[in-house]
C-alpha positions in Angstrom: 128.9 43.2 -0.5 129.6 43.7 -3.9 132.3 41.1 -4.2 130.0 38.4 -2.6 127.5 39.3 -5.0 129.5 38.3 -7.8 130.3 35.0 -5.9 127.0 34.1 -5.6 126.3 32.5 -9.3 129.6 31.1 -9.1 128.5 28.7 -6.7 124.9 28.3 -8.3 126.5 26.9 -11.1 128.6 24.3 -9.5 125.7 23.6 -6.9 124.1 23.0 -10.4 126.8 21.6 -12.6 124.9 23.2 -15.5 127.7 24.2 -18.4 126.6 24.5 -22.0 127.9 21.0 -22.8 125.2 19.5 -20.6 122.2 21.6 -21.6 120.9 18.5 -22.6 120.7 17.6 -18.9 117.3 17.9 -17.4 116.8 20.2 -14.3 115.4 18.2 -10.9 112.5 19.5 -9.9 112.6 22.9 -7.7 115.0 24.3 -10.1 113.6 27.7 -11.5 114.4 29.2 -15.0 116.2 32.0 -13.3 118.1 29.4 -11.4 119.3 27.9 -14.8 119.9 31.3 -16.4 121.8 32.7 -13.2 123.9 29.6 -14.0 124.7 30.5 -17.3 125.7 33.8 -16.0 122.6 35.7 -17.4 119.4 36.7 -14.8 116.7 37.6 -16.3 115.3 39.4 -13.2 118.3 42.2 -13.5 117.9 42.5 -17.7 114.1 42.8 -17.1 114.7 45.6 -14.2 116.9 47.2 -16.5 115.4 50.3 -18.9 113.9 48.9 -21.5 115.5 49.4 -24.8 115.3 46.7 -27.8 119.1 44.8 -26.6 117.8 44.1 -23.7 114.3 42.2 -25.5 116.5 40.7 -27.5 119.0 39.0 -25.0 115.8 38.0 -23.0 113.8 36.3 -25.8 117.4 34.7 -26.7 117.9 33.5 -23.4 114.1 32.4 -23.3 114.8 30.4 -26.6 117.7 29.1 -25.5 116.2 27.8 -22.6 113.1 26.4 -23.8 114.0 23.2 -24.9 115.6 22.0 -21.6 112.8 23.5 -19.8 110.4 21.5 -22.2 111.5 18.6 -21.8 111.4 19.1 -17.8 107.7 19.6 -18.3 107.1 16.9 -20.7 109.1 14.8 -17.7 106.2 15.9 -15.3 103.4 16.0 -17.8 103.7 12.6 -19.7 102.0 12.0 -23.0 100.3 14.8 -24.0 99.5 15.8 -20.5 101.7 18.8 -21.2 99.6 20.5 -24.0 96.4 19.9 -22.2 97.6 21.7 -18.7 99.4 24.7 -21.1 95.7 24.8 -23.0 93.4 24.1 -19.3 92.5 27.9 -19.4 92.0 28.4 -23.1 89.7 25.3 -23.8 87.9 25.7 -20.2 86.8 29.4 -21.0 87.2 29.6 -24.8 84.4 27.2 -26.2 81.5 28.9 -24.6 82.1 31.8 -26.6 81.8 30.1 -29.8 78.6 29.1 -30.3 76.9 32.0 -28.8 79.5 35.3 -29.6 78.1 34.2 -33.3 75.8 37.3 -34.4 73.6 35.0 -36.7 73.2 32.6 -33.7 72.5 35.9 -31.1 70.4 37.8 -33.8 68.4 34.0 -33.9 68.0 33.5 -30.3 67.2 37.3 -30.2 64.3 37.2 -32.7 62.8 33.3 -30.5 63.5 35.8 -27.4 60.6 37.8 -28.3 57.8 34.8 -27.2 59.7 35.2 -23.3 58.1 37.0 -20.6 57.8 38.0 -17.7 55.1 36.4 -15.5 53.5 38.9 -12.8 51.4 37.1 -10.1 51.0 40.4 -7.5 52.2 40.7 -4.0 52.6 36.6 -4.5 55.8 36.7 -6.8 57.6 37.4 -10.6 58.8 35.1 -12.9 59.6 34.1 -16.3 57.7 32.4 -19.0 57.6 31.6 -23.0 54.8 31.3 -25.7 54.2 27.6 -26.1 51.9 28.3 -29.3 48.9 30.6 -29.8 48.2 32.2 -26.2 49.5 29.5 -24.3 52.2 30.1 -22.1 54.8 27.4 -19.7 55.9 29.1 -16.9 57.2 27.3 -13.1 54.8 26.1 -11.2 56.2 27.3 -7.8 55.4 30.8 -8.9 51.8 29.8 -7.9 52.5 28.2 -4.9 49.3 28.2 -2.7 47.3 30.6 -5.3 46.0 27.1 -7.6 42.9 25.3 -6.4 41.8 22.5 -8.7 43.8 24.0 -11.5 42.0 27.3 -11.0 43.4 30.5 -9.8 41.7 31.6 -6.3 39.6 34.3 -7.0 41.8 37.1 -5.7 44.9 35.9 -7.6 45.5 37.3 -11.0 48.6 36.6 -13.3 49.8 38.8 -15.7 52.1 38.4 -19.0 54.7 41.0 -19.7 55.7 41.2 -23.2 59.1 43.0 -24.8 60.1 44.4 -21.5 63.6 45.0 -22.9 64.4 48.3 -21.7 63.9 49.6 -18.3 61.4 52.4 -17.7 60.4 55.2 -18.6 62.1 53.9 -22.3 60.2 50.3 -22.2 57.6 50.0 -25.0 56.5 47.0 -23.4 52.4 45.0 -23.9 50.9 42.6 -21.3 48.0 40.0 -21.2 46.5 38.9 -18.5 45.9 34.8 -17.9 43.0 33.1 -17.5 41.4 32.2 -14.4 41.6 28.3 -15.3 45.2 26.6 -15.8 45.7 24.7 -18.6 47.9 22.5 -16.9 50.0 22.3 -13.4 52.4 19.8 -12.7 54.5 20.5 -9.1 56.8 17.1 -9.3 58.2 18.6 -13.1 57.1 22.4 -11.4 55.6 23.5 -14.6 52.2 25.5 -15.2 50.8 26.3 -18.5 48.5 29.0 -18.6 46.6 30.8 -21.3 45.8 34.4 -21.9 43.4 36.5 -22.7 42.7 37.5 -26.6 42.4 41.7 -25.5 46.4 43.0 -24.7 47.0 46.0 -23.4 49.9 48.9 -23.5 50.6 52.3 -22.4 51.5 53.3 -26.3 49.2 55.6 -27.1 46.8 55.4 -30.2 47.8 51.7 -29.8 44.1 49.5 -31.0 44.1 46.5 -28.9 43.6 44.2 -32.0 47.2 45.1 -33.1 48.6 43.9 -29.6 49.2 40.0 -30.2 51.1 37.4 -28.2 54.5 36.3 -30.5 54.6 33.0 -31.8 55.7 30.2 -29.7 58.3 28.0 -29.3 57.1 24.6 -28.9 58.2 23.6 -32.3 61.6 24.6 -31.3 61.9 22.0 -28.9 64.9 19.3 -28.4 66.7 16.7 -26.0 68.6 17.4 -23.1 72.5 18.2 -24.2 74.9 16.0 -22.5 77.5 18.9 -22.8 78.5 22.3 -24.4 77.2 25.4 -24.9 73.7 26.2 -23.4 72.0 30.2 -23.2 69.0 31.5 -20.7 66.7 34.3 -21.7 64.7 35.7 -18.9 63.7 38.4 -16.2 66.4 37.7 -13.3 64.8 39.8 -10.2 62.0 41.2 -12.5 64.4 43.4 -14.2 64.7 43.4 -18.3 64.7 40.6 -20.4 68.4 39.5 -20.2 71.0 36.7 -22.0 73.0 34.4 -20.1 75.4 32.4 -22.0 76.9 29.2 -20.2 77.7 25.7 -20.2 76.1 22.2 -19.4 77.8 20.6 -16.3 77.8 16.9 -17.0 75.9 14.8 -14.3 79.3 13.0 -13.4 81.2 16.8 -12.9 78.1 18.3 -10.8 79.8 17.8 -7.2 83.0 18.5 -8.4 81.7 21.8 -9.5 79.7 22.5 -6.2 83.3 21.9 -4.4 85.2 24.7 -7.3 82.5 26.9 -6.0 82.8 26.5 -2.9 86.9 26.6 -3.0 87.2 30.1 -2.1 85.8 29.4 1.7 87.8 26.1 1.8 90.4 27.9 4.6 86.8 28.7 6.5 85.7 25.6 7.3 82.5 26.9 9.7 81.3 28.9 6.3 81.5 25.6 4.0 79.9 23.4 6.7 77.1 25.8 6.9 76.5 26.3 2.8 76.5 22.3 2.9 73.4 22.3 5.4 71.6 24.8 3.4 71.9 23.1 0.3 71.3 19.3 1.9 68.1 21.0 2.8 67.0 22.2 -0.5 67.5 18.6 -1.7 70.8 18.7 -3.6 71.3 15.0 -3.4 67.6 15.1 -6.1 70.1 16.3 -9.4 73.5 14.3 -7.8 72.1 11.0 -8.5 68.3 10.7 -6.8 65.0 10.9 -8.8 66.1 13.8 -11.3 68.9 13.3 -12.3 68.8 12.4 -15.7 65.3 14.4 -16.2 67.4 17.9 -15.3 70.5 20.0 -17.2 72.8 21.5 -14.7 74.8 24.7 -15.4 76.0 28.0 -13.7 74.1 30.9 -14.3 73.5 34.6 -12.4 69.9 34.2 -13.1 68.3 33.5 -9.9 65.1 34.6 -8.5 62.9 36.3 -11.3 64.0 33.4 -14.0 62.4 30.8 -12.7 60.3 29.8 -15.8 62.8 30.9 -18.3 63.9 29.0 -21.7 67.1 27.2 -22.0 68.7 26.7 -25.5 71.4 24.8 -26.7 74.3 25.5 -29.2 71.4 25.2 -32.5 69.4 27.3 -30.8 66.5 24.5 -29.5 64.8 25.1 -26.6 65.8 22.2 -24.6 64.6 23.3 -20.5 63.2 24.9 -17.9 64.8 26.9 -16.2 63.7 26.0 -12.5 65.8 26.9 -9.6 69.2 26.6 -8.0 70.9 25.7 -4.7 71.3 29.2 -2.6 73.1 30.5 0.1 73.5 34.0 1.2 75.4 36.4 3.2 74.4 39.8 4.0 73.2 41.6 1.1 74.8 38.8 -1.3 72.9 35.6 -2.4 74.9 33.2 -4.2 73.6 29.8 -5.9 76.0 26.7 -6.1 74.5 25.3 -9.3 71.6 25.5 -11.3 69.4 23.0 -12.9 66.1 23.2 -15.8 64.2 20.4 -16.3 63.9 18.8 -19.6 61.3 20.1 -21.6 60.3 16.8 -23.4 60.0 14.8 -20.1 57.7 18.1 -19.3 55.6 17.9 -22.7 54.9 13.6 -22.3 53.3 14.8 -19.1 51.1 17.8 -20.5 50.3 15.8 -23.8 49.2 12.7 -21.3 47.5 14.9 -18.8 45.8 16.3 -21.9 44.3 13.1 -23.1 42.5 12.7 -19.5 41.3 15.9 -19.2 38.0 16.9 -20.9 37.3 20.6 -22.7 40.6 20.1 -23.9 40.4 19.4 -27.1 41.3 22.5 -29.0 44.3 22.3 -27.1 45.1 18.8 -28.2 44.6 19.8 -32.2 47.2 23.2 -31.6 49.8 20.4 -29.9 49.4 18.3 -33.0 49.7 20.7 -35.1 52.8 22.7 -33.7 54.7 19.2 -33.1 54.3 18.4 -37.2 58.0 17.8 -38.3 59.8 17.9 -34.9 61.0 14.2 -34.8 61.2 14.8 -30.7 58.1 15.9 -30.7 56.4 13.0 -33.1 58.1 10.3 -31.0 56.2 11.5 -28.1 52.9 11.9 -29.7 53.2 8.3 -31.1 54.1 7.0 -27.7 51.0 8.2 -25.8 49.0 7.5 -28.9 47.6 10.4 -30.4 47.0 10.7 -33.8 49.6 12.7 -35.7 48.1 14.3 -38.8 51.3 15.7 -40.9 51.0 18.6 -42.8 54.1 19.5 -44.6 53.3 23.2 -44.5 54.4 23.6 -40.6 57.2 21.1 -40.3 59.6 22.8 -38.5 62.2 22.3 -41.7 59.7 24.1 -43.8 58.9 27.1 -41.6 62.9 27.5 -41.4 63.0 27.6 -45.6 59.8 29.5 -45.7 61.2 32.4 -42.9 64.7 32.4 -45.1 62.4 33.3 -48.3 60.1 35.9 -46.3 61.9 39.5 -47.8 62.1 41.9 -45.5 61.1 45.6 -45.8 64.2 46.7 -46.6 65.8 44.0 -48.4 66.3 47.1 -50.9 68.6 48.6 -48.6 70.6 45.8 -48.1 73.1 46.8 -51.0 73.6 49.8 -49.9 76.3 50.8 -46.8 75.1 50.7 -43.7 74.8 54.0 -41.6 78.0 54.7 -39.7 78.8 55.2 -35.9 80.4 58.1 -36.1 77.4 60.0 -34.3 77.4 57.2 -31.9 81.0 58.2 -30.4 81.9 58.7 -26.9 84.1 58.7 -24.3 86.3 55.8 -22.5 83.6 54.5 -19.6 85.5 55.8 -16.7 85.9 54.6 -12.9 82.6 54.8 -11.5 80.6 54.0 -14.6 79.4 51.0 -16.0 82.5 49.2 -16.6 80.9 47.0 -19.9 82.2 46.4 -22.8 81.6 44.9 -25.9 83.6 44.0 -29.4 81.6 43.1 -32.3 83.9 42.1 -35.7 85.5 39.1 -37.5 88.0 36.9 -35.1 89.9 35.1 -37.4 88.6 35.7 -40.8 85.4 33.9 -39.4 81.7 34.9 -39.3 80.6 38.4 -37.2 80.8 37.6 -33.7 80.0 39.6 -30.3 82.1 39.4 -27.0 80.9 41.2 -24.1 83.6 41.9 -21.4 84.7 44.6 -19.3 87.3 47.8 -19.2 90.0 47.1 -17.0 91.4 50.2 -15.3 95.3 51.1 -15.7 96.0 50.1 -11.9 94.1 46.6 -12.4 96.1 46.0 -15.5 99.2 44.1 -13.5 96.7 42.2 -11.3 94.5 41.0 -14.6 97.4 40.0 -16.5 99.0 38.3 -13.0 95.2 35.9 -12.7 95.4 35.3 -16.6 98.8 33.6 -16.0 98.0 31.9 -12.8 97.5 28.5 -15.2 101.4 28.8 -16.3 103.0 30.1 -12.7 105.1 26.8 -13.0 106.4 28.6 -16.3 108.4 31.0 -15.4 109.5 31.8 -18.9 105.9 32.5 -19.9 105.6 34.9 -17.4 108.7 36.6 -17.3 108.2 37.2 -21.1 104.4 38.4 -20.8 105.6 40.9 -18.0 108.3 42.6 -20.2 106.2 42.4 -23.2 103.7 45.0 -21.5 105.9 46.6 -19.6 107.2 47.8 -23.2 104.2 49.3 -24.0 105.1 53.0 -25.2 101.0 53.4 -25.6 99.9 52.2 -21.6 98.1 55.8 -21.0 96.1 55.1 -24.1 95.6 51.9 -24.3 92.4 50.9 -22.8 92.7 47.4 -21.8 90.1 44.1 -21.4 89.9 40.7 -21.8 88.5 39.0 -25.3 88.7 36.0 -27.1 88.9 38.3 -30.2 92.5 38.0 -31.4 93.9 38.0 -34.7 91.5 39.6 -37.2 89.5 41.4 -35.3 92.3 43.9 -35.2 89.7 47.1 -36.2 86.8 46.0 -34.2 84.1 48.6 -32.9 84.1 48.7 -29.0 80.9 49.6 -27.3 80.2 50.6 -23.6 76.9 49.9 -21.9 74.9 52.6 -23.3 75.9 51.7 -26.7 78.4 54.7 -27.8 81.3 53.3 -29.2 84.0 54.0 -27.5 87.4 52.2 -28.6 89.0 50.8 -31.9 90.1 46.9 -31.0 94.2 47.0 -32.0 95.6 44.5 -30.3 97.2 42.1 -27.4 99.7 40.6 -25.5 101.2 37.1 -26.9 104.1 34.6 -26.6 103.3 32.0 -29.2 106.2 30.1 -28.2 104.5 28.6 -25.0 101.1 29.8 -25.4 100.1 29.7 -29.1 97.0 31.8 -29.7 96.2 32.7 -26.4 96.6 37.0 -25.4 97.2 37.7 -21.8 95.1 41.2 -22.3 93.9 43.1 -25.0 94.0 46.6 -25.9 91.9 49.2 -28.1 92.6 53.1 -28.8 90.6 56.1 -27.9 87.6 56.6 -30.7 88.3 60.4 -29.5 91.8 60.7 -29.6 91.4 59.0 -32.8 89.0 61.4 -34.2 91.1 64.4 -33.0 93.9 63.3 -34.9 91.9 62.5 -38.4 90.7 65.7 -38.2 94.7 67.1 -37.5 95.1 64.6 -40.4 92.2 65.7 -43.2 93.9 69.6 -42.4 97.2 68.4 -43.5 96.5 66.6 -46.4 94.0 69.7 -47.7 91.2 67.2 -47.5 88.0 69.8 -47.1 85.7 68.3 -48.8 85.9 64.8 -46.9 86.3 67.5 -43.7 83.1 69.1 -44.7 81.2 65.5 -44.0 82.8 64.9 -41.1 82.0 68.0 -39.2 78.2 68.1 -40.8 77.8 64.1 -39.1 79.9 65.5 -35.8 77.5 68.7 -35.3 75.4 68.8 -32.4 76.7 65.7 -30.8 78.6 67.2 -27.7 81.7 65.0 -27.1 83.1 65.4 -30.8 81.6 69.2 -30.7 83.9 70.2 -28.2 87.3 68.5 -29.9 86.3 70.2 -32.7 85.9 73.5 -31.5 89.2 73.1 -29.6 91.0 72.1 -32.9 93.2 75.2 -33.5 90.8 76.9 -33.3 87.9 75.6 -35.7 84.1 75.9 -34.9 81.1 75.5 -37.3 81.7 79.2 -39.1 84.7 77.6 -40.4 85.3 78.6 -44.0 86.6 75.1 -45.8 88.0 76.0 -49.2 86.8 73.4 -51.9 90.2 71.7 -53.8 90.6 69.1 -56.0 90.0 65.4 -54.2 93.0 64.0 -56.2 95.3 65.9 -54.1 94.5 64.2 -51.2 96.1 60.3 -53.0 97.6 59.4 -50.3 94.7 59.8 -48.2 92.9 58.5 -50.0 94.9 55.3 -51.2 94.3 54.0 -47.6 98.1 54.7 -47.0 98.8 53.6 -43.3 102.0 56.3 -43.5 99.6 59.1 -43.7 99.6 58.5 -40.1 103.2 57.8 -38.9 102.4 58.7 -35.1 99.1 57.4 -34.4 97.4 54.5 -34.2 97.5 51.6 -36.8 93.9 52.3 -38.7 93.1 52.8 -42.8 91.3 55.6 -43.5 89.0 54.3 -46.2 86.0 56.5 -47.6 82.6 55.1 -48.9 
């Protein structure tokens, strides 16, 4: 067997006819990477199942690099013009520009402050919604949340409707204020399914010692108005399922792209054809064919979202953070104790606000509604446009054009603009352990990708016996690239650090090396170090990401702070650690120390190295600077 083993590549290589004076030849199609290497007498299968040790790297990048070129210009053969680049950056440009409007802090802490004016619309034993301040105590809200509860544009008399305010945390933690609507709409409109209701002046809240005059409705958001997108980045903020106000971040689907993206949904049960033929009939019967190309069309924005029942009446934003929909509805289908929707749609909220403004004009007792409309739309040029078409007289004042307000709220100084010198308060107290199997597996990385502004990624922990199968569906784009995958593998395979590591996936590469990792209750958890990258095929682009143990850290600084004699810096760090239980116990099993610890006081300049930030202070742990304020 052995004998016929060595024969084997022998003939491979003059099936091939593959010497190193043709390398300039091109493989024909079906040819593998390990086909051509076999040929050259190398495998890269039996050096990659061989221990690892840093020859072997080396004589598999060096085979990689010396195969690269012929296998590039294979691809570029298959992938004419610059067909090639675009298939090796499909993944990265598909998933990657969502994230960079809306991972921005500013652009979060901005949608974050506007979120304030959504809630959540309560119409009992009928149904739950969403809904927005338009200005004063007007609110727009879906009209099918009222569906036979409206007579004449009054609510029957045993309906009431109720507006949920900062319902951001889930009870008993919620510090959240309601107003209830009154009896007489505003407006309805069921062809655009919009409502606009008003409120009462008297809130109400279970705060105690809480005066009623100090509840008010936030301001609105009809000044904040804008067009339909034809693509990018779009965010909801609503009340999916009646749960806590909640962020979706997403993107427009182009009206030419919306059945192709119905059919990528439905791929999965393409092999099942009695499943897909039955999700078709449910969705012809909602009226799909109304945002493929019949009466709304061009009146909706399309897009993917997990907010289904609960958001209907939720506000959709685009990349500058304008308010540009409704969010209405979506095409369902479910299965047993699973609902899923094909696509979503909002309709636009200027094609919504022509209607109110014209119904608005032919109603009477409206006209202390008309004067807050003009007012709010005074230097929104969307807004003016409309007004001028359906003739209403637009008296500008300067003072609340929305350009204005924006320089006037950037001049506004906060209560503690004092403090904004100073260092913010550290997270030490906030540490905890690595979410484990059975918890909440979220994640999130807030720092500086790239040198660039703050930004936010949420994503998830994966588990150490998930870590092969992520990886494996992060290269499923370059399986026709053998030597991108072969590489990847052996790169974290090589990881000496896998039982530390904790892995995820995030768009935050190179600076955000030193990032804080958060789980879902908000305790930090994980120091951002690092990924997985072969620049050669893939430039910029990590197959999985890894961070280090806040604890273990911790453990070793203190290990660290002994050493070096630092008891004075020691001394902080135990008086912030006390009392907060996961650090408590490391401490008290750190040879031995607890709070009675005597720490002599020395002389901080013998602790230089320390002190200098000098990375060799720790030559076994993990790649951090130990910087003091």
């Amino acid at each position: 067997m052995g004998k016929q083993q060595e024969k084997k590549p022998k003939q491979e290589k003059q099936q091939l006819q593959i010497t190193d004076k043709d390398n300039a030849q091109i493989p024909h199609e079906g040819i593998s990477i390990q086909d051509i290497a076999r040929a050259k007498g190398k495998s890269v299968k039996k050096v990659m199942e061989q221990p690892a040790n840093s020859d072997n790297v080396d004589e598999i990048y060096e085979l990689l690099r010396q195969q690269f070129p012929d296998l590039k210009k294979w691809m570029e053969s298959r992938f004419p013009g610059d067909s090639y680049q675009k298939a090796l950056n499909l993944r990265h440009e598909k998933f990657g520009k969502i994230q960079q409007s809306f991972s921005e802090v500013h652009r979060l802490e901005k949608l974050l402050k506007m979120g304030k004016s959504v809630c959540k619309v309560i119409v009992p034993n009928v149904s739950q919604g969403t809904g927005f301040v338009l200005f004063d105590r007007l609110i727009l809200t879906s009209a099918h949340l009222f569906k036979e509860c409206v007579q004449e544009k009054k609510l029957l008399d045993h309906i009431t409707v109720s507006a949920l305010f900062n319902y951001n945390e889930p009870e008993p933690e919620t510090n959240y204020f309601w107003f209830d609507a009154e009896k007489r709409l505003v407006d309805i409109d069921d062809e655009l399914d919009y409502a606009v209701l008003e409120l009462s002046p008297e809130g109400h809240t279970y705060v105690p010692n809480t005066k009623p005059e100090n509840i008010k409705v936030p301001p609105g958001l009809l000044n904040r108005f804008g067009p339909l997108p034809g693509n990018g980045e779009a965010c909801l903020i609503g009340h999916p399922a009646g749960n806590v106000k909640k962020i979706d971040p997403t993107c427009i689907i182009e009206p030419e792209k919306r059945e192709q993206a119905v059919k990528d949904h439905l791929a999965p049960y393409e092999t099942t054809m009695f499943t897909i033929q039955s999700i078709t009939v449910i969705i012809q019967s909602q009226d799909i064919e109304k945002i493929m190309g019949g009466r709304i069309a061009d009146k909706v924005g399309t897009y993917n979202t997990f907010m289904y029942h609960g958001a209907s009446g939720s506000p959709v934003f685009d990349a500058h953070c304008r308010v540009f929909g409704l969010h209405t509805s979506g095409f369902t289908y479910g299965f047993p104790r699973h609902q899923e929707s094909v696509i979503e749609y909002a309709h636009s909220l200027l094609v919504i606000f022509k209607k109110f403004v014209e119904n608005l004009k032919t109603t009477s007792g409206m006209e202390s509604v008309v004067d807050g409309v003009l007012v709010e739309a005074q230097g929104n040029s969307e807004l003016e446009k409309i007004l001028k078409s359906v003739e209403l007289n637009l008296n500008r004042d300067p003072a609340h054009c929305v350009e204005n307000q924006e320089e006037n709220e950037s001049l506004i100084q906060s209560p503690d603009q004092k403090e904004t010198k100073k260092i913010p308060p550290g997270l030490l107290e906030k540490f905890g352990p690595v979410p484990q199997p059975g918890d909440d597996g979220g994640a999130c990385i807030i720092g500086h990708p790239a040198g660039g502004v703050k930004k936010m990624h949420v994503t998830c922990v994966i588990r150490k016996e998930d870590r092969e199968q992520a990886v494996n569906q992060n290269l499923e784009p370059y399986k026709d690239y053998i030597f991108t995958v072969c590489s990847m593998n052996n790169q974290i395979k090589r990881d000496p650090c896998a039982d530390i590591h904790v892995t995820d996936n995030t768009f935050m590469y190179h600076g955000s090396s030193g990032s804080p990792v958060f789980d879902a209750s908000g305790r930090v958890f994980g120091l951002h170090s690092g990924g997985f990258f072969f620049e050669e095929a893939i430039p910029g682009h990590s197959v999985i990401e890894f961070a280090y143990p806040l604890l273990d850290i911790f453990k070793k600084l203190l290990e660290e702070l002994q050493k070096n004699g630092s008891w004075d810096f020691l001394d902080r760090v135990l008086k912030v650690a006390q009392g907060i239980k996961c650090l408590d116990e490391i401490i008290k099993s750190w040879r031995g120390v607890n709070f009675d610890f005597e720490l002599p006081k020395v002389d901080l300049s013998q602790c230089g190295n320390l002190y200098r930030g000098d990375a060799r202070a720790f030559p076994h742990s993990p790649d951090f600077i130990l910087k003091p304020y």
